[in-house]
C-alpha positions in Angstrom: 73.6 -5.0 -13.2 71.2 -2.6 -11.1 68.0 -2.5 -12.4 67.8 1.3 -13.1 70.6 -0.1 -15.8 68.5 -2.7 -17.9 68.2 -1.6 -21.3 64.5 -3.5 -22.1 62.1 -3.3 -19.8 61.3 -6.6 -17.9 57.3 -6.8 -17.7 56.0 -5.5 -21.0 52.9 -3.3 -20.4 52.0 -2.9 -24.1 48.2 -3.8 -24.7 47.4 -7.5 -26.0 48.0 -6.8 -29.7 45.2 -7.7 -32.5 45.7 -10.2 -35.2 44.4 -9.6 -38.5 42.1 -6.8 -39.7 39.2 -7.7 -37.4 39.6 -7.7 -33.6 40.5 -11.4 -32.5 42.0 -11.9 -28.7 44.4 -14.9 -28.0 44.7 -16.6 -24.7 48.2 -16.6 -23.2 47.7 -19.2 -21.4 46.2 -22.1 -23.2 46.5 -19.6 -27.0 42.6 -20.3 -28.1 42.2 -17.6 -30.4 38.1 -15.7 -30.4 37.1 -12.4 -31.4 37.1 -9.6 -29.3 33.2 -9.6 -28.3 33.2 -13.0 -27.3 36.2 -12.5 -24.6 34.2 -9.1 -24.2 30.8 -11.6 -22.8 32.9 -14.0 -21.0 34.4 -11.1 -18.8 37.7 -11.1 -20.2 37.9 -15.1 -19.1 38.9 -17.4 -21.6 36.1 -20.1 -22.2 38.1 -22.8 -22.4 41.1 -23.0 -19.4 39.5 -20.0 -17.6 42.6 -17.9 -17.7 42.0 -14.2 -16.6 42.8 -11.8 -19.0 44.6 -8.6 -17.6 42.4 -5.2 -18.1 42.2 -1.8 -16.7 40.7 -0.1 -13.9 37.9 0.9 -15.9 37.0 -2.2 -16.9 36.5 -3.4 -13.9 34.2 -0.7 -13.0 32.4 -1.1 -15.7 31.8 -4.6 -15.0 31.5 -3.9 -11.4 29.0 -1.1 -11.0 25.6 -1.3 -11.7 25.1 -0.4 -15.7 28.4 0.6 -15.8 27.6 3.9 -14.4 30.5 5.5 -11.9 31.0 8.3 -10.7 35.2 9.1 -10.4 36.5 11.0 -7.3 40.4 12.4 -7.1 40.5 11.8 -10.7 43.8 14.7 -11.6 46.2 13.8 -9.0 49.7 13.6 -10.0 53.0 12.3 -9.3 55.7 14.5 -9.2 59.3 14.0 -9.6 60.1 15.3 -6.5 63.6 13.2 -5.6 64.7 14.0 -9.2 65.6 10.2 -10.1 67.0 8.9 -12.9 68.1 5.6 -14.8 68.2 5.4 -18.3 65.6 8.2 -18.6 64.4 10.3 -15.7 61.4 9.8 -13.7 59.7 12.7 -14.8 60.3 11.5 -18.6 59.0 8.3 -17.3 56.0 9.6 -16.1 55.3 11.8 -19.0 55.2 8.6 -21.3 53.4 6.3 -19.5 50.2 9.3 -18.9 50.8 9.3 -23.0 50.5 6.0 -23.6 47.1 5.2 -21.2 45.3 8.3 -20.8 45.5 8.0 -17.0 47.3 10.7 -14.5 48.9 7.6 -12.4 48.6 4.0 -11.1 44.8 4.1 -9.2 41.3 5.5 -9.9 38.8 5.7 -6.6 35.3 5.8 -8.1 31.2 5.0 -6.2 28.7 3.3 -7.7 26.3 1.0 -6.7 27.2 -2.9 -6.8 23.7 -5.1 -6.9 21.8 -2.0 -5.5 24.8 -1.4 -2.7 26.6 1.9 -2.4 30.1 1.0 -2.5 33.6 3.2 -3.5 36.1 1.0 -5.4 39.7 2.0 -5.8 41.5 0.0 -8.8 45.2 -0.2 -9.5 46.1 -0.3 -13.5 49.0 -2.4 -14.1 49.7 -0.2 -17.5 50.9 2.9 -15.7 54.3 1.7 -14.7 53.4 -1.4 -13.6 50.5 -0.8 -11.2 53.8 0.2 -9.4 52.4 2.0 -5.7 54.0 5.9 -5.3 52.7 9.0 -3.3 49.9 9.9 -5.3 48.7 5.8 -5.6 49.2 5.7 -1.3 47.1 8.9 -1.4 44.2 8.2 -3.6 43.7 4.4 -1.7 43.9 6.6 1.6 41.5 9.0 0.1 39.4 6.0 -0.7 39.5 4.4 2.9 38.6 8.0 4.2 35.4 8.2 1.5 34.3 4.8 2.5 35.0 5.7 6.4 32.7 8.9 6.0 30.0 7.4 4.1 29.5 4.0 5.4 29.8 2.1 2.1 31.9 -0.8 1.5 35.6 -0.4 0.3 36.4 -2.5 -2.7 40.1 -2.3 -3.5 41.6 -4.2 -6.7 45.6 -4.7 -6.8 47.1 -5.3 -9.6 50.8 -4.2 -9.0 54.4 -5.0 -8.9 54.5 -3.0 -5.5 56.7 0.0 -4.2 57.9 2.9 -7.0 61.2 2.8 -6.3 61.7 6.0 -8.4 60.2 7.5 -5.3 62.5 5.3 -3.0 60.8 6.2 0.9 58.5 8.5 -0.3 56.8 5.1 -1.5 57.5 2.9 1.4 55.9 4.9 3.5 52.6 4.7 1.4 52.2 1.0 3.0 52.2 2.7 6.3 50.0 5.1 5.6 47.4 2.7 4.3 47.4 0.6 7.0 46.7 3.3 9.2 43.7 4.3 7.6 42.7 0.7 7.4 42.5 0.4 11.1 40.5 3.4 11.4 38.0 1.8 9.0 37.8 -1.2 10.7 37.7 0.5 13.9 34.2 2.6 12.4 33.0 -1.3 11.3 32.7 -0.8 7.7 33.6 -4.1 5.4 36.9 -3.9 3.2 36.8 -6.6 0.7 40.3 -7.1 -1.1 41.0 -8.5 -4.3 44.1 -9.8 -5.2 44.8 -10.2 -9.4 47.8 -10.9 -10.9 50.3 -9.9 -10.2 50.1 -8.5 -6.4 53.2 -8.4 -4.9 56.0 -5.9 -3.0 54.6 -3.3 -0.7 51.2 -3.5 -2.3 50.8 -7.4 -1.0 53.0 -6.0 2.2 50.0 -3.3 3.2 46.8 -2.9 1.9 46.2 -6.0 -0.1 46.2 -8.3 2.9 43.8 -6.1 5.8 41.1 -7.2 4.1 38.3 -8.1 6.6 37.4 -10.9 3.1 40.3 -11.8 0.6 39.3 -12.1 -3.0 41.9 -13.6 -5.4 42.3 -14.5 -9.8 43.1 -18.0 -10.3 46.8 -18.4 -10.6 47.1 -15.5 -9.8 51.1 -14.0 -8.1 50.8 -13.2 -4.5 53.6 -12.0 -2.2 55.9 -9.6 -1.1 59.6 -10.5 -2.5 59.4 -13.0 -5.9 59.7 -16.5 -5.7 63.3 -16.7 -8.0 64.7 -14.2 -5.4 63.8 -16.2 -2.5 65.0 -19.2 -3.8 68.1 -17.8 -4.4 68.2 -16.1 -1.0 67.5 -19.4 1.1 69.2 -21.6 -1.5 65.9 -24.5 -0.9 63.5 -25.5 -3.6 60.2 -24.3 -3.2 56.9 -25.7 -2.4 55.0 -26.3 -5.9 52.3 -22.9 -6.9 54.5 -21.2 -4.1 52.5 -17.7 -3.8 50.1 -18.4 -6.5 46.4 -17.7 -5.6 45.8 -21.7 -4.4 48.4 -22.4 -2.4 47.4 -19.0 -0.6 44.4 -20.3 -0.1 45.1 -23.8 1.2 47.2 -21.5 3.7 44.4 -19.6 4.9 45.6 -16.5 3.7 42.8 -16.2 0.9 39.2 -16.4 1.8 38.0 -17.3 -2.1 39.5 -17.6 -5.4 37.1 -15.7 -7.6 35.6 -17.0 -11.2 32.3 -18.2 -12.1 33.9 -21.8 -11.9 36.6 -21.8 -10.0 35.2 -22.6 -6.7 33.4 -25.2 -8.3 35.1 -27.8 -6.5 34.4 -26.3 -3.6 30.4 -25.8 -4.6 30.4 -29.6 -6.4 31.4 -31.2 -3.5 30.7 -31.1 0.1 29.2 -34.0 2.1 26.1 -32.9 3.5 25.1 -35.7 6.0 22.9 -37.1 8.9 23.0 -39.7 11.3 19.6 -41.5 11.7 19.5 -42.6 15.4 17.6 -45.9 15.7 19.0 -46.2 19.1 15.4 -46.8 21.6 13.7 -45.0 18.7 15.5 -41.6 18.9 14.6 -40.4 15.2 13.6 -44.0 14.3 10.9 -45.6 14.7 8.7 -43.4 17.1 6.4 -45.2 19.0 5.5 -47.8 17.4 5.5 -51.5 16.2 3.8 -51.4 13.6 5.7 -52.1 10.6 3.3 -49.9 7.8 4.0 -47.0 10.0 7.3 -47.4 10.3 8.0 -47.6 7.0 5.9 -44.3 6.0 8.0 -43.0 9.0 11.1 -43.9 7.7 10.2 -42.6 4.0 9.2 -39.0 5.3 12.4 -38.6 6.8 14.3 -39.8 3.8 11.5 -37.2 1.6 12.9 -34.4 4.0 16.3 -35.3 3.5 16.2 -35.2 0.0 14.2 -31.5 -0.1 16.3 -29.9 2.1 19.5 -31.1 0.1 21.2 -33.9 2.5 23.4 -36.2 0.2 24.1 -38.6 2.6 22.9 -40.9 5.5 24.5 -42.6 8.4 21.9 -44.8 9.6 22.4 -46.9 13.1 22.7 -50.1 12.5 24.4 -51.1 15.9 23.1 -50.1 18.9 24.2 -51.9 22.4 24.9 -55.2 20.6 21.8 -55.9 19.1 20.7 -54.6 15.6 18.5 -53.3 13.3 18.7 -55.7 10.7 18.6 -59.9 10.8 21.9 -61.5 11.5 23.2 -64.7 13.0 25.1 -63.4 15.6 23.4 -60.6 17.6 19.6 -59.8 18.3 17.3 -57.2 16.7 16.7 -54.3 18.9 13.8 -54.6 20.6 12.2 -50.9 19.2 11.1 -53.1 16.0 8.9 -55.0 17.7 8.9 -54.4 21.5 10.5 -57.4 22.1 14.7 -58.1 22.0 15.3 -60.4 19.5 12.2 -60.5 17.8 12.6 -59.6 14.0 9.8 -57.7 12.4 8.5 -58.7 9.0 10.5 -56.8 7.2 14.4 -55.9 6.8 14.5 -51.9 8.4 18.2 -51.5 6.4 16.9 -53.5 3.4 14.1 -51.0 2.9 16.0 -47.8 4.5 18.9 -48.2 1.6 16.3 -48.7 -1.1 15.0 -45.5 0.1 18.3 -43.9 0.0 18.6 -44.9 -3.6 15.4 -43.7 -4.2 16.3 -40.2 -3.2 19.6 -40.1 -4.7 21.2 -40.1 -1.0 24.2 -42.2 -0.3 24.0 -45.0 2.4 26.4 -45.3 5.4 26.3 -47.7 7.7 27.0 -46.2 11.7 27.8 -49.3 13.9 28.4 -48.6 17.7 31.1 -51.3 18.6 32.9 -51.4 22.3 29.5 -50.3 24.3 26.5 -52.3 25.4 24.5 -51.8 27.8 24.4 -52.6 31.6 24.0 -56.5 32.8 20.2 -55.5 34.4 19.5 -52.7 31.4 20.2 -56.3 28.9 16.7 -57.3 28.3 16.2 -61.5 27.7 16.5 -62.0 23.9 14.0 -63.5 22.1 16.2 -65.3 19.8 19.7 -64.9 19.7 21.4 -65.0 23.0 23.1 -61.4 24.6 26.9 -60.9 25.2 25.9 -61.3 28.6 24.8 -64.6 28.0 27.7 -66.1 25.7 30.8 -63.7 26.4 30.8 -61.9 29.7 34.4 -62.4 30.1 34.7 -59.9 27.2 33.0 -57.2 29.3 34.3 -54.7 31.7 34.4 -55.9 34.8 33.4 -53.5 36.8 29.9 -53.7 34.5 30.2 -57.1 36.4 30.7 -56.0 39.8 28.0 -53.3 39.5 24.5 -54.4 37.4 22.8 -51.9 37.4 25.3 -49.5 35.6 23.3 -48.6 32.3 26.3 -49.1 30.3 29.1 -51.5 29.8 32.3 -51.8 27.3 34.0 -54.7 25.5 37.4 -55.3 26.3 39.5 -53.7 23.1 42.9 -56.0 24.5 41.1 -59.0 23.9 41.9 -60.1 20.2 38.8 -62.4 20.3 36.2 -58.9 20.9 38.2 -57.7 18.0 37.9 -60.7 16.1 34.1 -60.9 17.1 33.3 -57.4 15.8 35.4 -58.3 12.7 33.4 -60.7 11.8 29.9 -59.6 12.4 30.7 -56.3 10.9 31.8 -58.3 7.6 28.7 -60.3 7.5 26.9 -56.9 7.3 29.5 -56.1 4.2 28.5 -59.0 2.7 24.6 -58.8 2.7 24.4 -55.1 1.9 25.3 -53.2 -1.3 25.8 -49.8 1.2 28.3 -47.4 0.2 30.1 -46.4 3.5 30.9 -48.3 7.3 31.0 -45.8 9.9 32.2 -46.8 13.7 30.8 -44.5 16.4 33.0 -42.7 19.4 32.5 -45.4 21.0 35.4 -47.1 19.9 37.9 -46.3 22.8 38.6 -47.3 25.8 35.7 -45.5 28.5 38.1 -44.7 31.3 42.1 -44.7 32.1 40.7 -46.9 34.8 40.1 -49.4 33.0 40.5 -53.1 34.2 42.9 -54.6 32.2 46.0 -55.7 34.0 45.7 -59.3 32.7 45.2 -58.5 29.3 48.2 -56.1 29.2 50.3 -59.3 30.8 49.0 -61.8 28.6 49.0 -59.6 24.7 52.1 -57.0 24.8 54.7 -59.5 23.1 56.6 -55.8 22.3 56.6 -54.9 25.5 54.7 -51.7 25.0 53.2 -49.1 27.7 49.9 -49.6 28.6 49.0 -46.4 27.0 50.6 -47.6 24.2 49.2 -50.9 24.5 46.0 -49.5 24.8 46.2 -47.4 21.7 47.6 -50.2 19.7 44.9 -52.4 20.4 42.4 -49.7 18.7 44.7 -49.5 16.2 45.1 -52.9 15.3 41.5 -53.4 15.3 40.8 -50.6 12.8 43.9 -51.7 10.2 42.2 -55.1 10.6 38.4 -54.0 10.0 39.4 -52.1 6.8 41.4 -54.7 5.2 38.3 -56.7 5.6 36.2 -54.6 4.6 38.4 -53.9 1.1 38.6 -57.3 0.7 34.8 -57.9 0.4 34.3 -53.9 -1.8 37.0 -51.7 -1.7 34.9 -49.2 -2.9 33.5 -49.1 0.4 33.8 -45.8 2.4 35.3 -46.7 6.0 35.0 -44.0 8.4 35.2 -43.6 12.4 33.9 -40.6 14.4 35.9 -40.1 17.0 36.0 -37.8 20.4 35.6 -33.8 19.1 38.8 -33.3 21.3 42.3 -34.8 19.4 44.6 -32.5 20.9 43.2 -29.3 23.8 43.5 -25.9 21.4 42.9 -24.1 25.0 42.5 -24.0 28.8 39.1 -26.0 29.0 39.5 -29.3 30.7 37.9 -31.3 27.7 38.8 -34.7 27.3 41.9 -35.9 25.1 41.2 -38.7 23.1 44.6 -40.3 22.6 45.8 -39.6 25.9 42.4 -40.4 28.0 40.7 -42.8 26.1 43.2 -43.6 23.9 41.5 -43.1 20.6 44.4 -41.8 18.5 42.5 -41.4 15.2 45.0 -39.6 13.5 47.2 -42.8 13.3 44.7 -44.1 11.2 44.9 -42.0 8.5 48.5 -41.6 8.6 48.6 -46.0 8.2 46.2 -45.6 5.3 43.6 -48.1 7.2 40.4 -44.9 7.2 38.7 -43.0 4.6 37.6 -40.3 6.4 37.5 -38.9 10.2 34.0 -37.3 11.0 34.4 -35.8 14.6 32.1 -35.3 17.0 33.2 -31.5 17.9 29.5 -30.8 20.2 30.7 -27.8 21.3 29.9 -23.7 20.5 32.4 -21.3 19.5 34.0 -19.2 22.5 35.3 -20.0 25.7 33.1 -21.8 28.8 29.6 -19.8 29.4 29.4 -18.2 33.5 26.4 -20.8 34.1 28.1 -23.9 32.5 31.5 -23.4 34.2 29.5 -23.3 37.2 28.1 -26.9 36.2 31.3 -27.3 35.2 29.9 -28.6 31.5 33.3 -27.2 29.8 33.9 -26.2 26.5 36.4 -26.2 24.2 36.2 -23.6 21.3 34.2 -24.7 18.1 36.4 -22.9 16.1 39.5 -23.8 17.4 39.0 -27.3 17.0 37.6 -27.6 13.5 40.8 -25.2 12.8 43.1 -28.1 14.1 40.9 -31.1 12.4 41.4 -29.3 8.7 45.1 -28.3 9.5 45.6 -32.4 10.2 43.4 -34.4 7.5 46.4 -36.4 5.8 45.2 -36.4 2.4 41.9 -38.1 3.4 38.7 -36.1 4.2 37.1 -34.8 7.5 33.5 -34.3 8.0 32.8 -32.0 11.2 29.9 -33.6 13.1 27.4 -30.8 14.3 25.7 -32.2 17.6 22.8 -29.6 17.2 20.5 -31.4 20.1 22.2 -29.1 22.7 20.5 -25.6 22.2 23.6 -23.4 22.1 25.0 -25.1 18.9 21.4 -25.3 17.2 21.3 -21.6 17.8 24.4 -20.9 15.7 24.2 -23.8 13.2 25.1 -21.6 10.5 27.8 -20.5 12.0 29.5 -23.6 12.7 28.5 -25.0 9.1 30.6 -21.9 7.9 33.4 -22.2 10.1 34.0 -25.8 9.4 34.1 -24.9 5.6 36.8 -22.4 6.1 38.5 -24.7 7.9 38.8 -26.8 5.1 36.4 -29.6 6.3 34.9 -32.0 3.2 31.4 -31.2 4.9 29.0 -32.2 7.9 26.9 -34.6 9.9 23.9 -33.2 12.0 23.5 -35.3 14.9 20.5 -36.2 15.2 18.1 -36.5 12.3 15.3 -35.3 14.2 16.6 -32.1 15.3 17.3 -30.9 11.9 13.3 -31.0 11.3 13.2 -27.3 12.7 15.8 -26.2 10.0 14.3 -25.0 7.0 17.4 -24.5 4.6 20.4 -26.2 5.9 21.8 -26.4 2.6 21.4 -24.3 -0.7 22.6 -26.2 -2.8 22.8 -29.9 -3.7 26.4 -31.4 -3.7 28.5 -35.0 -4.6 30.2 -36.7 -1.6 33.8 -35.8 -2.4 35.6 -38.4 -3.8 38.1 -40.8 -2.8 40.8 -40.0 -5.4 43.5 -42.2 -3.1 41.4 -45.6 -3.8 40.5 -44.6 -7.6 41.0 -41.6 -10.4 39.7 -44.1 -13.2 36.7 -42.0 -15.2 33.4 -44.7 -15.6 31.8 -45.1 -19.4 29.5 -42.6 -20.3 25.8 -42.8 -20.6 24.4 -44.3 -24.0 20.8 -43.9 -25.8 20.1 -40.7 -23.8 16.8 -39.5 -24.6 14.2 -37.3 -23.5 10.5 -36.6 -23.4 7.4 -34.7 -22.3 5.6 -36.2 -19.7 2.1 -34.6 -17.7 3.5 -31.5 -18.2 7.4 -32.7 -16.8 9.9 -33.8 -18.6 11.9 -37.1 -18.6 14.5 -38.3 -19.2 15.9 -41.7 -20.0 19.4 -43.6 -20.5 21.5 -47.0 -20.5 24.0 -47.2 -17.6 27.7 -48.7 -18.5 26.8 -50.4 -14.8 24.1 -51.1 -12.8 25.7 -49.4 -9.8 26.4 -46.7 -11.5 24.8 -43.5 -10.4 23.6 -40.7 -12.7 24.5 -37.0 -11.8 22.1 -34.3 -13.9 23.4 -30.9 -14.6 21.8 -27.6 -16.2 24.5 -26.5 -18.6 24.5 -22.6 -17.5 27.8 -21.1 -16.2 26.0 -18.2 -14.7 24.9 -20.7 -12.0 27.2 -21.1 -8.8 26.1 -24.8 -8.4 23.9 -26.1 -11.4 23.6 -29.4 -9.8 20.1 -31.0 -10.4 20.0 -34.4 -9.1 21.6 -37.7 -8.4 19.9 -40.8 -8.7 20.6 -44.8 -9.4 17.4 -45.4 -11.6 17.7 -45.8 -15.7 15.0 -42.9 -15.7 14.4 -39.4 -14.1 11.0 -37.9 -14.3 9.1 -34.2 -13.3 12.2 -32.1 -14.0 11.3 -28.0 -14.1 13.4 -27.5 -17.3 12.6 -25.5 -20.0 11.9 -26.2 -24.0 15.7 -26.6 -25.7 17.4 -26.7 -22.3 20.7 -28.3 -22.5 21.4 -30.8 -19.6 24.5 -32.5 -18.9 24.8 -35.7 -17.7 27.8 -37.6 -16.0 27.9 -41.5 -14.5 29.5 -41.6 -11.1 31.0 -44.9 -9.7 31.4 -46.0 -6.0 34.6 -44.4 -5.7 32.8 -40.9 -6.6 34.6 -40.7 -10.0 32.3 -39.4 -12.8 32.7 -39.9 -16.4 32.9 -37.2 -19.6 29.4 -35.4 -19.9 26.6 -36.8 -22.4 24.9 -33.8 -23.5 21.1 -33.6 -24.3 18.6 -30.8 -25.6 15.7 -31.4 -23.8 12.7 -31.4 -26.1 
């Protein structure tokens, strides 16, 4: 049956009918039932599953524009029956009935106002006149709206809320989606902003034009996105259909919408984010400057953690490893000699020991960053003091051409020896084993330095499959990682195992840049894919754009930031990425921002600055305090709740006490006050919290977290 022949309308348009003799609203999605004021505060969002209630053009103006106040433009154009259609009634009948039954002359209203003190014209489609539907008048008043915003300079806001086209206007309509368009190029063209939001439903020509020029896309929760419906493509290409096919998140997760807009539903994306640094203890890069004494290193070492935790950093990846010696006592390699001045020599204290009691101090989570195939050259090895060098015990395990030529800086282990990856095995599980740390990381470092590299008897001796070297080569990286982290789960499984590999996994342009699989035969990706890594963290030290005129003439190429960090969240394999920012090279400290932005809309779980010390200069790298996302592939199971919460008033602060179901347990502290983006107060590993700024009869929320990043049902308190 043609659809001009249905006898009941299929999308009812009525208003949300009343129950009772008072005014009580029930949600259609989860069917809590309030009174009308209270969906009227909440913005017409239920409270309790946060579905968005459908209402009118003016409604959104009113709770748009500053004090409600508007002012309307274009306000008695109408729609004409010009083709004289007709189905069961004609379009003119049509017309008349649905003006009747709203009040408004068609689909759209165009209004200004001012938005938080900015000018701005807002056109809004009402899905009650004939289902938001888009006809001559609707094309016109949205073009009208473009050319208002185009003449004045303000901001065009456009809402859709529509089932598309009018087809009681058949071409006349259609060619309202070119017309649109048109104006929307002339308005990017003069370099105003066009902010589209998408509600529900936005679909048909609507979706086809207008909805998606946006220079920002704005979309409802769940909200119907698309051109043709999903039960009519289904039908046409006779395939099942991707799960929340063309609702507002899987539009997202596709890149086609920029936010999805509610006061909590970006809360995962605000909640979580790792926001990290590595601490470079590497010849006393951030740590410890300068000197050997062990009181100043310390207060050293707790200023930087102090700064970490003011300016928001939830996380630490703090060198451990250096060129085969350490920063902490073990049987099997020296102490670096920045400790103490001498190789070998221990200080009097334990640097990780006291460095992770600092991190627990602050509330920031502790990752260990070993550097694993490179040491340093045969003549750059100073004598140890203690336990011997790789030079001394294994130089068969070293490069040979490190052999051959001294006075090289550097040198690398040999990755197709199974007894260097036995070796590192093992001394990277006795580190496991004497440290409650919640992360391993392994630097670029572990790769292969050169397709050069000498290893003919090697790939003789170990390739029982028969594999190419380059295979071979990769393999033996592999194997050593799928070994490492079955250790490592062995001895805590809650243990976060992550690698930072080369910035470049596959070239995304013309620039030369290095390819790990293929060059150094770092295939990192395989990693994930096998299940044997938590978490990639690449080391993209590169700006956005093509090659600058003076580096291609020093031929320092670059990849494009963006095009990278693009590929890395396109290819995370259900585990996380964390985009390292190397902000010691000038030209990526001077866009910072922009790189912490791009990597977010790429989908990346956060950032690493590299190094500590460079981040000193940046006043605000974060504005908000976040959780390290968790790793909901290892465990989903929620922790206990807090018991015998309590609170007091203390030297003016307040604090606040509790039992923990676990002593490894953290503690996450929340203001209870939806109007925040990210109410995220603290998180900390003590039975105690003091000096909060709350206020008299604030409610705070507290969850426990475990090591997996799970957190438990909220304990509630009313801080008195």
């Amino acid at each position: 049956m043609a659809w001009f022949r249905r006898e009941a309308p299929s999308i009812s348009t009525e208003k949300k009918k009343n129950t009772g003799e008072t005014k009580w609203w029930k949600c259609d999605d989860c069917g809590e039932p309030m009174h009308q004021t209270q969906i009227e505060d909440a913005l017409y969002v239920c409270p309790k599953c946060n579905f968005h209630d459908s209402i009118s053009a003016e409604q959104y103006f009113n709770i748009l524009c500053d004090n409600g106040k508007y002012m309307e433009f274009d306000k008695n154009m109408v729609s004409v029956d010009i083709l004289e259609f007709k189905d069961i009634k004609t379009y003119k009948q049509r017309l008349a009935e649905a003006r009747k039954k709203t009040g408004l002359y068609d689909a759209c209203r165009n209004v200004t106002g001012t938005l938080d003190g900015i000018h701005v014209v807002i056109s809004a489609m009402d899905f009650a006149f004939i289902g938001g539907s888009m006809g001559s008048v609707v094309g016109e008043k949205i073009a009208r709206a473009i050319d208002r915003s185009a003449k004045t300079k303000y901001p065009l806001i456009i809402i859709s809320k529509s089932g598309g086209a009018r087809m009681m206007e058949a071409a006349l309509s259609l060619m309202q989606m070119a017309k649109t368009s048109a104006r929307l190029t002339k308005l990017s063209k003069a370099g105003v902003p066009y902010i589209s939001v998408m509600t529900n439903p936005t679909t048909g020509g609507v979706t086809a034009s207008f909805a998606m020029l946006g220079d920002f896309h704005i979309a409802e929760p769940k909200a119907l996105i698309g051109f043709a419906g999903p039960r009519v493509i289904k039908e046409t290409i006779r395939r099942d259909l991707p799960e929340g096919f063309q609702r507002a998140e899987f539009l997202k997760e596709h890149g086609f919408i920029d936010i999805i807009a509610h006061p909590n539903a970006n809360a995962q994306d605000e909640k979580y984010g790792l926001q990290g640094a590595w601490i470079v203890t590497a010849f006393g890069i951030d740590w410890p400057q300068k000197t050997s004494n062990p009181d100043i290193q310390k207060k050293q070492l707790e200023k930087i953690f102090q700064d970490l935790h003011k300016k928001k950093f939830n996380a630490v990846f703090f060198q451990v490893r250096i060129r085969a010696d350490l920063a902490y006592p073990s049987s099997i390699e020296p102490f670096h000699e920045y400790f103490t001045g001498t190789l070998g020599k221990a200080p009097v204290y334990d640097p990780v020991a006291y460095a992770l009691t600092l991190a627990r101090k602050y509330g920031i989570e502790f990752h260990a960053w070993f550097n694993t195939m490179i040491l340093r050259g045969k003549h750059a090895t100073k004598s140890s003091a203690s336990i011997p060098t790789l030079w001394e015990t294994h130089p068969e395990w070293i490069d040979k051409r490190a052999l051959q030529n001294p006075n090289n800086p550097t040198a690398y282990l040999n990755p197709g020896l199974p007894e260097v990856r036995n070796y590192l095995v093992r001394l990277i599980a006795e580190f496991a084993n004497s440290y409650n740390v919640d992360g391993i990381q392994l630097d670029d470092y572990l790769r292969y330095p050169t397709s050069d590299f000498p290893d003919e008897n090697e790939f003789n001796k170990y390739n029982p499959l028969h594999l190419s070297l380059k295979n071979w080569r990769r393999e033996n990286i592999n194997t050593f990682v799928a070994e490492l982290y079955d250790t490592l789960m062995t001895i805590k499984p809650y243990l976060r195992f992550g690698v930072t590999p080369v910035g470049v996994y596959k070239r995304q342009d013309k620039e030369p840049a290095m390819e790990a699989p293929t060059e150094v035969y770092q295939d990192s990706r395989e990693w994930v894919k096998r299940g044997k890594c938590d978490y990639l963290a690449p080391q993209v030290y590169f700006y956005t754009g093509t090659t600058t005129p003076d580096d291609r003439l020093a031929r320092k190429f670059n990849p494009d930031f963006e095009k990278l960090v693009i590929d890395w969240g396109k290819n995370k394999f259900k585990r996380h990425v964390f985009i390292g920012l190397g902000i010691y090279k000038p030209k990526i400290k001077a866009e910072w921002e922009k790189q912490v932005a791009l990597s977010k809309e790429a989908h990346a779980d956060g950032v690493i600055f590299y190094p500590y010390n460079e981040t000193q200069s940046i006043s605000t790298p974060f504005l908000h305090r976040k959780l390290v996302p968790p790793m909901v592939w290892k465990s989903t199971q929620k922790p206990s709740k807090l018991t015998h919460v309590s609170s007091e008033l203390v030297n003016g602060g307040f604090r606040i006490s509790w039992t923990k179901p676990k002593s490894d347990y953290r503690v996450n502290i929340y203001r209870k006050n939806i109007s925040q983006i990210n109410p995220f107060l603290q998180n900390i590993y003590e039975s105690t919290v003091e000096n909060l700024e709350l206020q008299q009869n604030e409610v705070i929320e507290l969850t426990t977290m475990d090591r997996y990043g799970n957190e438990s049902d909220i304990t509630e308190i009313i801080v008195k």
